[in-house]
N, C-alpha and C positions, 0 to 999 in steps of 0.2 A: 624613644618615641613609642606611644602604645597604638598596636595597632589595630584597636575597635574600641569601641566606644565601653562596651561590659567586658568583664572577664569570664569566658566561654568555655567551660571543659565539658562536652558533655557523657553521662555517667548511668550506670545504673546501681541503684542501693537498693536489695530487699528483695521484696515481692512485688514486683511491677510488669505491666504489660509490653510485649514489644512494638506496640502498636501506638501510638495517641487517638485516642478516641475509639477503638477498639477490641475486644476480646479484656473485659478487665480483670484483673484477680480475683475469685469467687468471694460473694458478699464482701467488696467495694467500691466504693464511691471516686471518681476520678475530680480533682481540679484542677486548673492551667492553673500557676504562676506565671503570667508576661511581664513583658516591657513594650513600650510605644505603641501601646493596644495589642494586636495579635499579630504584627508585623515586624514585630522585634523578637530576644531569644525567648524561650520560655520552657520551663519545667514541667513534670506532672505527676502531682501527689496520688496515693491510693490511701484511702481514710478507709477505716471499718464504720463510722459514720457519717452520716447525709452533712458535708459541709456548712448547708444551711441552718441546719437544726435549733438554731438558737431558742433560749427558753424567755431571754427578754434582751432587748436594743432600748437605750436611751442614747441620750446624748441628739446632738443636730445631725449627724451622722446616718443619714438611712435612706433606706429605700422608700422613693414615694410613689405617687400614682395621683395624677391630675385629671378631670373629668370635665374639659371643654364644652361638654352639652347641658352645664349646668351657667354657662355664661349668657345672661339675659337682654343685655344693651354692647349694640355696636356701633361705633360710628361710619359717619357713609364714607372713612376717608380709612386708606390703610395706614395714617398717621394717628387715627383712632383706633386700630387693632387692639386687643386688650396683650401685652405684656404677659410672656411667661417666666421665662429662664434666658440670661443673661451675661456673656462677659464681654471683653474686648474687642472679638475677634468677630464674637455673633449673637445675632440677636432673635429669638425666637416668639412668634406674636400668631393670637387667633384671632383671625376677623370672618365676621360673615357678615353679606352685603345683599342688598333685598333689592334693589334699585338700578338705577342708570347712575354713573359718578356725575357729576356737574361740574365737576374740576378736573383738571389734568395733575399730577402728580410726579415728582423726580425726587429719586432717593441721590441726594450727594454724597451720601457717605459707607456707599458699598452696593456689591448687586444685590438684585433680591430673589430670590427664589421661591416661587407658589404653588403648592403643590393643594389641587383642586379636591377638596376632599367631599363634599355634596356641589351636585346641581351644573347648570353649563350657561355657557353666555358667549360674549364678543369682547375681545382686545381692542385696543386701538392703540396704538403709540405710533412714534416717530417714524417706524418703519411699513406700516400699513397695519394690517387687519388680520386679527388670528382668531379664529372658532377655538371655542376650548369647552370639555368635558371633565366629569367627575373621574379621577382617579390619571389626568394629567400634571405633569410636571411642568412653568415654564421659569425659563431664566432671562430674568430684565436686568443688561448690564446697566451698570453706575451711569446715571446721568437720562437715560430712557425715560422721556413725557411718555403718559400712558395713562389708562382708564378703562374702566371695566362696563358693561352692558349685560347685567344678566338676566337669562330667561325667565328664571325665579329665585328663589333665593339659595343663595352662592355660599357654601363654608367653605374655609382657606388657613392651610396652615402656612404661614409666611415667617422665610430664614431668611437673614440678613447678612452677608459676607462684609461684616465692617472692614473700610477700609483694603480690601480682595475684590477677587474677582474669582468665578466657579470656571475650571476648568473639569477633563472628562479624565476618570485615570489611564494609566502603561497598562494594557492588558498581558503586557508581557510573552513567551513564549504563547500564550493565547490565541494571540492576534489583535486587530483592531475591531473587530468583527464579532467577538466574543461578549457575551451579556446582551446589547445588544447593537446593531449594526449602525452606525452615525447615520448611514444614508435617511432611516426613517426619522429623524431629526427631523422640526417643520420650522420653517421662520414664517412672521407676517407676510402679506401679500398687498400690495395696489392696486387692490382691487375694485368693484364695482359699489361695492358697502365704505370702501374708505374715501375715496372721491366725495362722495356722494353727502357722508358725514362732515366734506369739509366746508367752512360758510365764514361771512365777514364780521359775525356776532363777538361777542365780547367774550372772551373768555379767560380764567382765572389757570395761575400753575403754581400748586403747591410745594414748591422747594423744600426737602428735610440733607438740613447741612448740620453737622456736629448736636445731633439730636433735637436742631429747634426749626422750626419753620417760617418761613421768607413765602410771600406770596407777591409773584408777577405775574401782573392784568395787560394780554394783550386786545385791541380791539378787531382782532381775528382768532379762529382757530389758528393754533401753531401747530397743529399736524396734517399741513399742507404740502407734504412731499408729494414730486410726482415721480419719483424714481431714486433706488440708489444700489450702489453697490459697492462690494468690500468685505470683509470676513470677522465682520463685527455687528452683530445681529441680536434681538430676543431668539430664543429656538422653545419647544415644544417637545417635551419627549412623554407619552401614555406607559405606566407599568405594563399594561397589554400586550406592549408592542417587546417587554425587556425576557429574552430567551434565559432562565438563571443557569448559570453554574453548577454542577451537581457531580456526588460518587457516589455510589451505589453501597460501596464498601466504605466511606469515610465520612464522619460530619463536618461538613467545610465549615471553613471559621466565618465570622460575620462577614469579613474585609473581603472577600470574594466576590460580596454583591455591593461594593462601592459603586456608586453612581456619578457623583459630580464629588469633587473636593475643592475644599481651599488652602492656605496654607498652614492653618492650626485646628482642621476641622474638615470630618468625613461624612459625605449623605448616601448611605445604603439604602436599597429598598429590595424587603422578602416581598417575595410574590409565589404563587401559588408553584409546587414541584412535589416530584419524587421523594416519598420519605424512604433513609437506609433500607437497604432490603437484603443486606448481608447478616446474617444474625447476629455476630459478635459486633456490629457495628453499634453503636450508638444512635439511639432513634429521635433524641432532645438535645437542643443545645449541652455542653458541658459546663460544668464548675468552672467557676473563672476568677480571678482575682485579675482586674482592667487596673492596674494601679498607676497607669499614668494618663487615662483619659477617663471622663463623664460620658455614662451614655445614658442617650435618651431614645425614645422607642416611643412613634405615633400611631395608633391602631386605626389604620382605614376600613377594611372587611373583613370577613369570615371570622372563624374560629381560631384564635390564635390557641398553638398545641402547647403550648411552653408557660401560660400563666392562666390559671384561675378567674373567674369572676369580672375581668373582662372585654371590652364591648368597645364597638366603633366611636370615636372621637375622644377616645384616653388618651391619656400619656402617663410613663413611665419614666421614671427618674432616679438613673443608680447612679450617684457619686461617685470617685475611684476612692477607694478604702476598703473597702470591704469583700467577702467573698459572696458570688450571687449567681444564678444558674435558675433551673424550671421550678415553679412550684413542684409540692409531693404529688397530687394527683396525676399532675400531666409527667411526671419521674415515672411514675408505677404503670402510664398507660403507654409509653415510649417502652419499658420495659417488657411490656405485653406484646408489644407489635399492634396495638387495635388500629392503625389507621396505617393505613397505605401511600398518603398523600396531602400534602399542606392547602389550605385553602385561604391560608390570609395573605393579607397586602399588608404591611405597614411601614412606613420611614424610621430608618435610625438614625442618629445625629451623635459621632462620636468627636467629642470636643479634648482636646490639647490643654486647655484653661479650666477652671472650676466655674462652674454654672453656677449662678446666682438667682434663685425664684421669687419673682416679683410678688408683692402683697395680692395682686389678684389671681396667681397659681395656688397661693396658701390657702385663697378664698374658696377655692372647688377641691384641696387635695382632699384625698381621701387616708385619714390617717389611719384607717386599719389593715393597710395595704402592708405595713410592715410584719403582722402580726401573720399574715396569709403562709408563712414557710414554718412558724412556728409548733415545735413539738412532733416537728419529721423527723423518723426512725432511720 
């Protein structure tokens, strides 16, 4: 009977560091080799050249970069979203919404998760009434009527747990309390906005069951709760409110700022913290080869320190195959120590299944994004 899943010796050959991610052999470049993203075993090459440095990438195989502020028609329903990247498990869609919905809305075929990327408005579903702002997360379990109100106009990046449901990760020796505290979680309220919204007029509920849509016309509002209780809720959690994880002396790996998961698929979020301040520490993500998950990377604000040319409302899209890590600029400025401290917010989505990008991703990629690491020293 074997007793783990890899065969695990672990070794050192050569000239290598005793450290990962720290103090590396003079003029070299470190990369992980893992498994099951950065949660499983993993090795660590020392190269006398930048991993990256390819002189050309063909094939479908690569790195892309998607630029959602180039998407011009939305529909008023998030069964209008425009389609990004896609497999079985999840479904990745931009919507931005300018209006009041006029419909109600139920996903049947997995939670959704909306992460507010411009502008602020009002919920309303099943369970009352939730305020929500730019740079919240909230989570509508499977089956949740609901509907947006917004102030002005609303961008939204919207994942879909096909067939799941978002739970919170083991913080482990951490605690529960660690990243950030459940307590500040918010669910809806019945409150004085939801009463208030509720009346005998005719109203429509857009059903999405196995990708197609079913509409049932009730001649009331159906979110006419006047009370409930139980441990199954929308919740509400702000990056603002998420304390990150940090070593002074060591570059944490992504998996430290998991946020919500599902069963084939993990949602991080970087938010603003401490860069290394140990010297020999590593001040940019490291070399990676991810060879059993896709990740994807949503750019909400500031300066992200690790990629080039860059801007709020991208996306980033690395396959597993291949070796990938910071652009050379932000290499050579992590090298330097120029910055003290991160100022971006972005979403990562590491996927278990191979992502699949829909004809309107292809429509905004930005295909020189591959070429951005090329002919680093």
């Amino acid at each position: 009977m074997s007793n783990g899943r890899w065969i695990s010796f672990p070794r050192i050959e050569g000239n290598a560091s005793r450290q990962a991610h720290a103090d590396l052999p003079a003029g070299t470049y470190e990369r992980e080799i893992g498994r099951e993203g950065f949660f499983g075993p993993a090795t660590h090459m020392y190269h006398t050249h930048m991993p990256t440095a390819w002189s050309a990438f063909t094939g479908p195989l690569r790195p892309r970069a998607y630029d959602t502020t180039k998407f011009e028609q939305h529909g008023a329903s998030p069964w209008g979203a425009k389609p990004l990247l896609a497999n079985s498990h999840v479904k990745l869609r931009s919507w931005r919404v300018t209006a009041a919905m006029r419909e109600l809305v139920r996903n049947g075929d997995g939670d959704e998760l909306l992460f507010v990327h411009e502008g602020a408005g009002d919920l309303y579903c099943d369970f009352g009434h939730l305020a929500f702002r730019d740079g919240d997360y909230i989570v509508i379990p499977r089956g949740t009527m609901w509907r947006l109100e917004p102030h002005d106009a609303v961008s939204l990046l919207l994942i879909e747990a096909t067939d799941d449901a978002y739970r919170l990760p083991d913080r482990g020796m951490l605690g529960e309390h660690a990243f950030f505290d459940p307590a500040v979680l918010e669910t809806p309220a019945i409150d004085h906005r939801f009463m208030k919204q509720q009346s005998e007029g005719e109203w429509k509920v857009a059903v999405k069951r196995r990708g197609q849509i079913s509409t049932i016309t009730y001649p009331f509002n159906p979110l006419d709760a006047v009370g409930w209780k139980g441990g199954l809720a929308p919740v509400k959690l702000n990056w603002r409110d998420i304390r990150p994880i940090v070593s002074h002396r060591y570059h944490l790996p992504p998996s430290v700022h998991t946020t919500f998961l599902a069963d084939r698929f993990v949602v991080c979020t970087f938010v603003p913290r401490p860069i290394e301040s140990d010297p020999g520490a590593l001040k940019v993500p490291f070399f990676h080869n991810n060879d059993d998950y896709d990740e994807v990377i949503f750019y909400h604000q500031g300066t992200f320190f690790s990629r080039d040319n860059i801007k709020p409302g991208m996306i980033t899209f690395h396959p597993a195959g291949f070796t990938h890590g910071p652009h050379p600029k932000a290499f050579a400025a992590g090298a330097k120590a120029e910055r003290k401290e991160t100022d971006e917010v972005a979403v990562m989505i590491d996927t278990r299944d191979a992502l699949d990008p829909s004809p309107e991703a292809e429509a905004i990629e930005d295909c020189t994004y591959v070429d951005s690491w090329r002919g680093a020293k």
